[in-house]
C-alpha positions as CSV (number, residue, x, y, z in Angstrom):
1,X,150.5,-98.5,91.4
2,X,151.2,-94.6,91.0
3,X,154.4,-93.2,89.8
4,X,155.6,-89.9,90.1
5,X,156.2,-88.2,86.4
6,X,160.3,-87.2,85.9
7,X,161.6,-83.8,85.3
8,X,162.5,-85.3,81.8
9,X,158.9,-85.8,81.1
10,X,157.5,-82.4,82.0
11,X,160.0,-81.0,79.0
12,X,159.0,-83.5,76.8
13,X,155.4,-82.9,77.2
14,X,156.4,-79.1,76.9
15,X,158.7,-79.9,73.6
16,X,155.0,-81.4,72.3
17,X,152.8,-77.9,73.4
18,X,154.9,-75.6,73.6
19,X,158.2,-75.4,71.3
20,X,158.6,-71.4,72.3
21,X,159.0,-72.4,75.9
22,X,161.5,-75.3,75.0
23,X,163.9,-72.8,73.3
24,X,163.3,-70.4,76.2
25,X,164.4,-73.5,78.2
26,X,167.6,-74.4,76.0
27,X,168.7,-70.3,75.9
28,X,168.8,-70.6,79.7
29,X,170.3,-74.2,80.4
30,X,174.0,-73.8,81.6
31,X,176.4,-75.9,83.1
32,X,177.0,-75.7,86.4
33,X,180.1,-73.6,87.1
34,X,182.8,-75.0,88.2
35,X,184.6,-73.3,91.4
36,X,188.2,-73.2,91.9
37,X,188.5,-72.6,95.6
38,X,185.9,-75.4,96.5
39,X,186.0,-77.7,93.3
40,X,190.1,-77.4,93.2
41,X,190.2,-78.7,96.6
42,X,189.0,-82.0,95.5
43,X,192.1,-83.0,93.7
44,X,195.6,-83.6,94.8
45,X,196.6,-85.7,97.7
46,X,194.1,-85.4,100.4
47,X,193.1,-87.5,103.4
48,X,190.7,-90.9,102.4
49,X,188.1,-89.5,104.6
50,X,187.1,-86.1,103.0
51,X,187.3,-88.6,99.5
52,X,185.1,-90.6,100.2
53,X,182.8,-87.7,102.0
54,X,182.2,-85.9,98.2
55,X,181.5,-86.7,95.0
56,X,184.1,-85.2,92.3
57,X,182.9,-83.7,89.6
58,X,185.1,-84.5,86.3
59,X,185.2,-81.2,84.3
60,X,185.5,-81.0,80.3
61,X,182.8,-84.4,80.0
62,X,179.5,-82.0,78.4
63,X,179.2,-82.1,74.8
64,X,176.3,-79.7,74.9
65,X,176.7,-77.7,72.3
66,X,176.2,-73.8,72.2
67,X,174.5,-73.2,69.5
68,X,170.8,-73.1,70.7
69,X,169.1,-74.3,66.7
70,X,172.0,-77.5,67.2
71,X,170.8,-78.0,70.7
72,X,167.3,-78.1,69.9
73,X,167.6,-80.5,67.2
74,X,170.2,-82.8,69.5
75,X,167.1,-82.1,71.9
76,X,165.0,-84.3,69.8
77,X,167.1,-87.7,68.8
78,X,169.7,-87.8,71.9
79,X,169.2,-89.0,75.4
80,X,171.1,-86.7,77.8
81,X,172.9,-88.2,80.2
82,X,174.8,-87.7,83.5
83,X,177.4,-90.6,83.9
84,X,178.3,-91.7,87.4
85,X,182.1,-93.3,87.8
86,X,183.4,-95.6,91.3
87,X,187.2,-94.9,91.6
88,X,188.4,-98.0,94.0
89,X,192.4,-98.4,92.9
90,X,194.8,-96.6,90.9
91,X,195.1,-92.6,90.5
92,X,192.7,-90.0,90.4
93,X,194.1,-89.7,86.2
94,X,193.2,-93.3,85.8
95,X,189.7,-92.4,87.1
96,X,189.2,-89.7,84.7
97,X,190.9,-91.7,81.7
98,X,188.3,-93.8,82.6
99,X,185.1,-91.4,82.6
100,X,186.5,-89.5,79.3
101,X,186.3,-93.1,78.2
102,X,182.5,-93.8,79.1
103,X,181.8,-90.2,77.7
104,X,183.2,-91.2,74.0
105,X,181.3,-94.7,74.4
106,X,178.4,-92.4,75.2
107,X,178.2,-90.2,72.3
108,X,179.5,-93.3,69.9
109,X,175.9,-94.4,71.6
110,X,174.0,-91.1,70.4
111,X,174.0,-89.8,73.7
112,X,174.5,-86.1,74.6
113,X,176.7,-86.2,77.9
114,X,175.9,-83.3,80.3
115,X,178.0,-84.4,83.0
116,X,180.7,-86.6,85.0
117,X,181.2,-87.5,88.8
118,X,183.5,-90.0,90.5
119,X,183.1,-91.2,93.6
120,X,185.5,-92.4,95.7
121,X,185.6,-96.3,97.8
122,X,187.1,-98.9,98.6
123,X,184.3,-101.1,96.5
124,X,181.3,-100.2,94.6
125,X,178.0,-100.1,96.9
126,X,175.8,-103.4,96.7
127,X,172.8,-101.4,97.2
128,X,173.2,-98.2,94.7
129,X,176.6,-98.5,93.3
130,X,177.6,-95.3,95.1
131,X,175.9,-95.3,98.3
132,X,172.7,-94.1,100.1
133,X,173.4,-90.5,100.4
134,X,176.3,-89.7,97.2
135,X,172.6,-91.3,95.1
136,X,170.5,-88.1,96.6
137,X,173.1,-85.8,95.7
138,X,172.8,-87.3,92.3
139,X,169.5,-87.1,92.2
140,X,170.6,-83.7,92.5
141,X,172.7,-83.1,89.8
142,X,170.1,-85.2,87.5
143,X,167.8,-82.3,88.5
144,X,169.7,-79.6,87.6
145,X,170.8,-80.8,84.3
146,X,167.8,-82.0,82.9
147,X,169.5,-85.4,82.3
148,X,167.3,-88.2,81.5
149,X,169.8,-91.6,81.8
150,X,172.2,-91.8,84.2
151,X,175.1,-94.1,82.9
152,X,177.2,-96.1,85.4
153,X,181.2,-96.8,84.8
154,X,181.1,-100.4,85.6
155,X,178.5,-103.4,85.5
156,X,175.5,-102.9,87.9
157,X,173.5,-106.0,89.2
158,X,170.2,-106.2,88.8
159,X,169.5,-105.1,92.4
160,X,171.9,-102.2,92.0
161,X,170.3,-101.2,88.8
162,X,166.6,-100.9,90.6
163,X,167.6,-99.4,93.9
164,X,169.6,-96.4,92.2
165,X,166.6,-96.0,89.7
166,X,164.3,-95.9,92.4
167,X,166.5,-92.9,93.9
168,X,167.4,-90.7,91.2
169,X,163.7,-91.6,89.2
170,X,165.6,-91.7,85.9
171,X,166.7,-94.7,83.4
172,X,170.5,-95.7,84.9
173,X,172.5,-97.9,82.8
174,X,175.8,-99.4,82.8
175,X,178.8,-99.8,80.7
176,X,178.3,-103.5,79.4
177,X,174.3,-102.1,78.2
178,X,176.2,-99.3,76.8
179,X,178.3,-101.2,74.6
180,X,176.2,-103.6,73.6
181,X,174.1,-101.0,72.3
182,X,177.4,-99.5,70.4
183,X,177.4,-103.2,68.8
184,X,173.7,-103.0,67.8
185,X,174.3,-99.8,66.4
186,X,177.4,-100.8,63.9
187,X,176.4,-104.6,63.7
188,X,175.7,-105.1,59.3
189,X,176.2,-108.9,58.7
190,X,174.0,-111.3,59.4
191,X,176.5,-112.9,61.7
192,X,177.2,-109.8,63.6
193,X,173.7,-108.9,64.5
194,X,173.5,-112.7,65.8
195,X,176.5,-112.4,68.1
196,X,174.9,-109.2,69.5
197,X,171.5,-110.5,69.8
198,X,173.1,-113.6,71.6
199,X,175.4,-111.1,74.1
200,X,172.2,-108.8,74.9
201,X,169.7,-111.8,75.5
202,X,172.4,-113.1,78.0
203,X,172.8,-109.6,79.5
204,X,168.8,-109.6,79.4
205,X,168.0,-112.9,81.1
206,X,168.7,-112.1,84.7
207,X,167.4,-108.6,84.4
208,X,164.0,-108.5,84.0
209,X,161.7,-107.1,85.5
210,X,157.7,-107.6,86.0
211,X,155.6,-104.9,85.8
212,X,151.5,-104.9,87.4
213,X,150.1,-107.6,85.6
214,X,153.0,-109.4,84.0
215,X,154.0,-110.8,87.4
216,X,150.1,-112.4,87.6
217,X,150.3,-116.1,87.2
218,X,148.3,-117.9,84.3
219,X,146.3,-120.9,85.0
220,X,147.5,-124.7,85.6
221,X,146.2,-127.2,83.6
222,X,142.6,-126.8,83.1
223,X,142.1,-130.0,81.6
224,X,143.7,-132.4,83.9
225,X,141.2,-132.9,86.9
226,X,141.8,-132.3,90.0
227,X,144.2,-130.9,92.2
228,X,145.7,-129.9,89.3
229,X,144.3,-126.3,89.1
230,X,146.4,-123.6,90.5
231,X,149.1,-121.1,90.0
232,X,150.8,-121.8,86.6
233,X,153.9,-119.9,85.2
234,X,154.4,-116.1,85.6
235,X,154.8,-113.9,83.1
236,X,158.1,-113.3,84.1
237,X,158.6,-117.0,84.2
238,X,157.3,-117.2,80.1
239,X,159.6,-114.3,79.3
240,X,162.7,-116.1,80.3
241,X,161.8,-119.9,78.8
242,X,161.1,-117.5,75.4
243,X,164.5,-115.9,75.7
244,X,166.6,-119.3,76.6
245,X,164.8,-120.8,73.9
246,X,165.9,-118.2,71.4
247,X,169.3,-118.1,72.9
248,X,169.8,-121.8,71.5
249,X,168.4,-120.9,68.6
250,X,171.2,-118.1,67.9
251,X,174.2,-120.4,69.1
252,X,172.6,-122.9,66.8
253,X,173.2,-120.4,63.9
254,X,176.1,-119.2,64.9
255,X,177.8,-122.6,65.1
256,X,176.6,-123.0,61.5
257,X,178.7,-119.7,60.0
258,X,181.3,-120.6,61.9
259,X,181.2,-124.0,59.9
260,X,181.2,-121.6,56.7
261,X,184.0,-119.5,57.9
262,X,186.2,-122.4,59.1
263,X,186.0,-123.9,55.9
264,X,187.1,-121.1,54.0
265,X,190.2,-120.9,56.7
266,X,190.7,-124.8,55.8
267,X,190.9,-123.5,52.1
268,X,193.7,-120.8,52.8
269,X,195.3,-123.2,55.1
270,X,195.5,-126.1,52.3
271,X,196.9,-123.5,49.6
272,X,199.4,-122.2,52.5
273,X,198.0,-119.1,52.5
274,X,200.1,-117.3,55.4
275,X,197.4,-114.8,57.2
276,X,198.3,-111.8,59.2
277,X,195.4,-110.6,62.3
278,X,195.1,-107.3,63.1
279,X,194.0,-106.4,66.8
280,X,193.8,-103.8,68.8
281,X,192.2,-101.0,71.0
282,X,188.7,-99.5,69.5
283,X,189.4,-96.6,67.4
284,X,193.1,-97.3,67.4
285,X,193.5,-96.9,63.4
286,X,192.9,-100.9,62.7
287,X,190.7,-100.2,59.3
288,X,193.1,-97.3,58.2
289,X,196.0,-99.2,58.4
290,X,194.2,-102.2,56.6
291,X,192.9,-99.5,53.9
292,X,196.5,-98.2,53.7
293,X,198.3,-102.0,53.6
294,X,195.7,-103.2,51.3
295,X,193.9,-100.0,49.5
296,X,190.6,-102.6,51.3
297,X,188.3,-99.3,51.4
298,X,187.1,-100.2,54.8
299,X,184.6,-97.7,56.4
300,X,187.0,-95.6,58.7
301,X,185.5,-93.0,61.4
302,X,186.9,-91.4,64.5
303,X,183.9,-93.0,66.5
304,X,184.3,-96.1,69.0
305,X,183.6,-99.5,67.4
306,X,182.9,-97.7,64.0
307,X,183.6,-101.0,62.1
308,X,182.3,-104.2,63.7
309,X,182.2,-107.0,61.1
310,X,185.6,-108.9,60.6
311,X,187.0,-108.1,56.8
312,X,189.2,-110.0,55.3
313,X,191.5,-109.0,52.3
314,X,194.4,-110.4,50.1
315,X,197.9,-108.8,50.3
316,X,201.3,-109.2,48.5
317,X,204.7,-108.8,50.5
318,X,207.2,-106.5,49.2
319,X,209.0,-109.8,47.6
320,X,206.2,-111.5,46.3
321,X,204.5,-113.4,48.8
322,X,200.8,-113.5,49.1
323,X,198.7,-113.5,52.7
324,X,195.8,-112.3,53.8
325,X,195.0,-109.5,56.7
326,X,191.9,-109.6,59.0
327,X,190.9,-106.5,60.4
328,X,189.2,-107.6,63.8
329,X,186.9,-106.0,65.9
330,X,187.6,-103.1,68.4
331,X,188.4,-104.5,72.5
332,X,188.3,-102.1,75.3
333,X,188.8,-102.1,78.9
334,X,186.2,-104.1,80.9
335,X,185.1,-105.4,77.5
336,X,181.9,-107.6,78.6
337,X,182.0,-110.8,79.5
338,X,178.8,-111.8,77.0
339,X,180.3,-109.8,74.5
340,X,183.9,-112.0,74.3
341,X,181.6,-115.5,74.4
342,X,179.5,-114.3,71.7
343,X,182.4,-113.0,69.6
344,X,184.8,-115.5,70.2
345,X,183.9,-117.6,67.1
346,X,184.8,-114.4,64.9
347,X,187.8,-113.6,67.8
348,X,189.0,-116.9,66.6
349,X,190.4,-115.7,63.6
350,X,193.2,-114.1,65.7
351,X,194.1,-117.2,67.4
352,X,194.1,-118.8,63.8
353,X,196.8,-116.1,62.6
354,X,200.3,-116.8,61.4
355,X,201.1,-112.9,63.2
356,X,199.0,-110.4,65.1
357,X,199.6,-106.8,64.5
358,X,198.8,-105.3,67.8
359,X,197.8,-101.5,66.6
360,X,197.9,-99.0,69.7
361,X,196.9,-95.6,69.5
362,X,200.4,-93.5,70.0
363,X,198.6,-90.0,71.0
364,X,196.3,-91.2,73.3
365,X,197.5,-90.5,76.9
366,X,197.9,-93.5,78.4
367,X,198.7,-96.3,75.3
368,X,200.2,-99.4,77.8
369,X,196.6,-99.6,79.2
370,X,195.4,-99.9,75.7
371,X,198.1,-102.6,75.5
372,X,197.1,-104.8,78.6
373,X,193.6,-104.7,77.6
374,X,194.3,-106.3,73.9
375,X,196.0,-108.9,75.4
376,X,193.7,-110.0,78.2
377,X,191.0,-110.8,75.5
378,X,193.9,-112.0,73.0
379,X,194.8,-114.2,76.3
380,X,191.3,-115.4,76.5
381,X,190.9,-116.7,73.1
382,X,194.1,-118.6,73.2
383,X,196.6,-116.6,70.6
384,X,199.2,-116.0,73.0
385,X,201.3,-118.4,70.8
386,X,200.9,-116.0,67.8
387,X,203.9,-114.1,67.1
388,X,203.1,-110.4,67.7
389,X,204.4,-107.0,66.3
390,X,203.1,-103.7,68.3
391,X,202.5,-101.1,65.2
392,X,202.2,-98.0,67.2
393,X,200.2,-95.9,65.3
394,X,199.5,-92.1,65.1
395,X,202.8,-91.1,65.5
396,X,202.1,-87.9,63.4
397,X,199.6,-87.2,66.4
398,X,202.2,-88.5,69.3
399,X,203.8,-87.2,72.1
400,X,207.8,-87.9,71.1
401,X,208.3,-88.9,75.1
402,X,205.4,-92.2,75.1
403,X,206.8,-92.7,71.0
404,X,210.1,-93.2,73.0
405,X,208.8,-95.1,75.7
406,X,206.6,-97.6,73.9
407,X,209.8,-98.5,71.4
408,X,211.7,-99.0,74.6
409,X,209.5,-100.9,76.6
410,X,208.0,-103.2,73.4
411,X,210.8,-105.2,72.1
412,X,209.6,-105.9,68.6
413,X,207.3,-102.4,67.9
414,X,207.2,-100.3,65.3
415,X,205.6,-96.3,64.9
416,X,203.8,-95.4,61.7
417,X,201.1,-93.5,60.4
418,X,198.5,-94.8,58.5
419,X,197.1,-91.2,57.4
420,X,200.4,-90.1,56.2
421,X,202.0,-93.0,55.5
422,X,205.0,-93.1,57.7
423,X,207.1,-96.3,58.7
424,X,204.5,-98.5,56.2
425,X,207.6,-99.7,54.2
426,X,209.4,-100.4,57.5
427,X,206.2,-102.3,58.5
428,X,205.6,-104.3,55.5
429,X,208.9,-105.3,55.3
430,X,208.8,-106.2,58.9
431,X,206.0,-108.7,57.8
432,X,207.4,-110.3,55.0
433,X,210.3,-111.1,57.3
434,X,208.5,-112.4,60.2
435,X,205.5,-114.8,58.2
436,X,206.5,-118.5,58.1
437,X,208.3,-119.4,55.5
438,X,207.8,-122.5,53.4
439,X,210.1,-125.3,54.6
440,X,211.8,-126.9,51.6
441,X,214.3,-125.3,49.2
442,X,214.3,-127.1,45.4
443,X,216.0,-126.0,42.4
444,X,214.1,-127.7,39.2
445,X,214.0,-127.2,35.5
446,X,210.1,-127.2,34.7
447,X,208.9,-127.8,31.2
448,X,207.1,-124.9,29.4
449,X,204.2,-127.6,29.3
450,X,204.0,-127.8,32.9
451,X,203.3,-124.3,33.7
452,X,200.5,-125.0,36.1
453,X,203.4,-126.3,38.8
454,X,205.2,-122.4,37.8
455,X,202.0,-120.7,38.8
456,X,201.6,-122.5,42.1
457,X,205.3,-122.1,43.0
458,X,204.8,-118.5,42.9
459,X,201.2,-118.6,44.3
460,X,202.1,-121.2,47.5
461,X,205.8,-120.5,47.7
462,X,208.8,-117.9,47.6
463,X,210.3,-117.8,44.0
464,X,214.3,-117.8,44.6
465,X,215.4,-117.1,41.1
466,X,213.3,-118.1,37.8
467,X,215.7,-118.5,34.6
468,X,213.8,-119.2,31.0
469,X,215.9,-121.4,29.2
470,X,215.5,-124.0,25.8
471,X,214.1,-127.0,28.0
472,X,212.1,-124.8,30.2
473,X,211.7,-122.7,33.5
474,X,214.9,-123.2,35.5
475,X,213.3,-122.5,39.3
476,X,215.0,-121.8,42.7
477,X,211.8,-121.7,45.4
478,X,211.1,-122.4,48.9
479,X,208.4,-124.6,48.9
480,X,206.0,-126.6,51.1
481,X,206.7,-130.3,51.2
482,X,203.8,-131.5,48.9
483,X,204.6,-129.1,46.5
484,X,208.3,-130.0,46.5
485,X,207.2,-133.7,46.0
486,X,205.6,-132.6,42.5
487,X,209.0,-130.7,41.2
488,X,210.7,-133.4,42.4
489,X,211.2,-135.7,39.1
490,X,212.2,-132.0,37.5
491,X,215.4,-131.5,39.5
492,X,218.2,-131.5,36.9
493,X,220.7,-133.8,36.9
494,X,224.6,-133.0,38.2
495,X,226.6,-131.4,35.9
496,X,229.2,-134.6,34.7
């Protein structure tokens, strides 16, 4: 079987002889220029017929970088890549929105992006994704770029994924392997790289491939006399028995910290613990806003999916009350399907939440598709019976018009900043206000020598009043009922 070598490969294997030439290469590499009278054309309202007849290029995607001693070092630990969007609905913005979105996933991934093209239909191509002839012209573009990946906006099927390989004789990926490298990437507990393991063996399964000899059967049983002889499993065959097999082995394990997990929820639920979620859009501002509630010291980076691990933390409302706040991890639009299953045992944590605090980012351009997106996963996990409060964050960064829009639109929201601070008071106090309160309200007169039953009223319920006085601690809490049971023989008699 012969194979044609890439454009990609000739300037590696000239990066390993000859370094001169490669800098010669990266002095002369530009971007293709972008033409106002032809280019310009493109956008705007225009018939469907000349859409679908081009493919649009998305200007302002390449994060190539000018400086030629940066570009040679980026050279030599990023894949460049072309990505390659299908605009079916919606408007040409919510196309781009959507390409500007693969191109941040793309460098979150370590991936220098060279550039974007959408092209329009009315579905995505069941061959190539974008069609016979719009995959030549990309082959095109792959060409003059010197891309080596070409990165779809939406999930490819494994047909899809070899056909448009076979055209533009580069590595083509799509969004869901894109992410689930992201996770990879940022996944540091032990449960976290077992969820993605799980999501990218399931991704995995019905995408491999045989290569030559893999696809050669071994032999039947040797042993077992005749007739028996013939073709046994393929290798292809092996390879996915050895991935199912390890795929029960990871939901085995993950069951097991989830035991762990839920037992330490049993443990805040049996000390009434209120707990407060926090979900939202990737890079939305979750972790500051838990590092400004709680001072938590959560890693916190303008990168996609920069924290992936759930943290938990203990915070005090402004009149006393102790709960904890989750910080969740990141969704996005078209979050993978694996990706949810595998995460919903650490996902569950919202749907086991006394209040979500839905964080949107206020300056990004269009917010209420940040919004709908939360809320279809939040939908899938079953929390749409948690009490929510939209904390619209960035407003330092926001446009005044969507601040205005989003406060109008979302009936209980609230805009602060967790960099500088602003509307955290407003938000806290929002909290205290909105957590379940306990349900009975006991006055009792507890002796000095029962100070254990003081500590928990101020530990599992909301201290009232608290008087010191010559027979002891005159309390006025809310309480929960087995509490109240316990400062029940303490309740002082009626005056005579």
């Amino acid at each position: 079987m012969t194979s044609s070598s890439s454009p990609s490969q000739d300037t590696r294997r000239l990066a390993q002889d000859y370094p001169d030439g490669l800098r010669a290469d990266a002095l002369m590499e530009e971007d293709v220029a972008w033409s106002h009278e032809i280019d310009g054309e493109r956008d705007g309202d225009q018939f469907d017929r000349s859409e679908r007849a081009a493919l649009r290029r998305v200007v302002g995607l390449s994060t190539e970088l000018e400086d030629v001693t940066e570009v040679e070092y980026r050279q030599l630990r990023l894949e460049r890549v072309v990505l390659v969007g299908v605009w079916t609905s919606g408007t040409v913005q919510d196309a781009d929105n959507s390409l500007a979105e693969l191109a941040a996933l793309a460098e979150t991934a370590g991936a220098l992006v060279l550039d974007g093209v959408i092209q329009r239909r009315d579905k995505p191509d069941a061959a190539t994704y974008i069609g016979s002839g719009k995959a030549l012209e990309l082959r095109d573009i792959v060409l003059e770029t010197g891309a080596d990946t070409v990165i779809c906006d939406g999930e490819l099927s494994p047909g899809q994924l070899i056909q448009l390989e076979d055209v533009v004789k580069v590595k083509v990926i799509d969004r869901t392997a894109l992410i689930l490298d992201i996770f990879a990437q940022h996944a540091k507990s032990r449960e976290g790289k077992a969820q993605v393991a799980l999501a990218q063996m399931q991704y995995m399964l019905p995408r491999l491939r045989g290569w030559g000899q893999s696809l050669s059967r071994q032999m039947g049983g040797g042993r077992g006399g005749l007739a028996t002889r013939g073709p046994g499993e393929t290798k292809i065959e092996t390879d996915r028995r050895r991935i199912r097999e390890k795929m029960a082995k990871m939901r085995r394990e993950i069951a097991e910290m989830k035991t762990g997990r839920e037992i330490k929820r049993q443990e805040r639920r049996r000390n009434k613990v209120p707990s407060v979620a926090i979900a939202g859009y990737t890079n939305a501002g979750k972790s500051s806003l838990l590092n400004r509630l709680t001072g938590a010291g959560v890693l916190v980076e303008n990168a996609l999916f920069a924290t992936l691990d759930p943290t938990v933390r203990r915070a005090e409302t402004p009149s006393g009350r102790l709960y904890t706040l989750t910080d969740t991890v990141g969704f996005v639009r078209h979050l993978p399907h694996h990706l949810v299953e595998a995460f919903r045992s650490t996902m569950e944590e919202v749907g086991g939440s006394d209040l979500i605090l839905h964080v949107v980012d206020g300056s990004h351009p269009v917010p209420e598709e940040q919004l709908a997106a939360v809320r279809e996963v939040i939908r899938d996990v079953g929390a749409t019976d948690v009490p929510e409060i939209v904390v619209i964050n960035k407003a330092d960064a926001a446009d005044p018009l969507v601040l205005q829009r989003l406060l109008r639109n979302e009936k209980r929201s609230l805009a602060v900043s967790a960099r500088t601070g602003l509307g955290i008071e407003e938000l806290l106090a929002l909290i205290d206000n909105d957590l379940p309160r306990p349900s009975v309200e006991i006055e009792a007169l507890v002796p000095y020598t029962h100070g254990k039953l003081v500590a928990r009223a101020h530990n599992e319920g909301e201290v009232l009043s608290e008087e010191h006085t010559a027979e002891g601690t005159l309390l006025k809490v809310r309480v929960h009922e087995e509490l109240a049971a316990e400062l029940t023989p303490y309740i002082p008699a009626p005056a005579a």
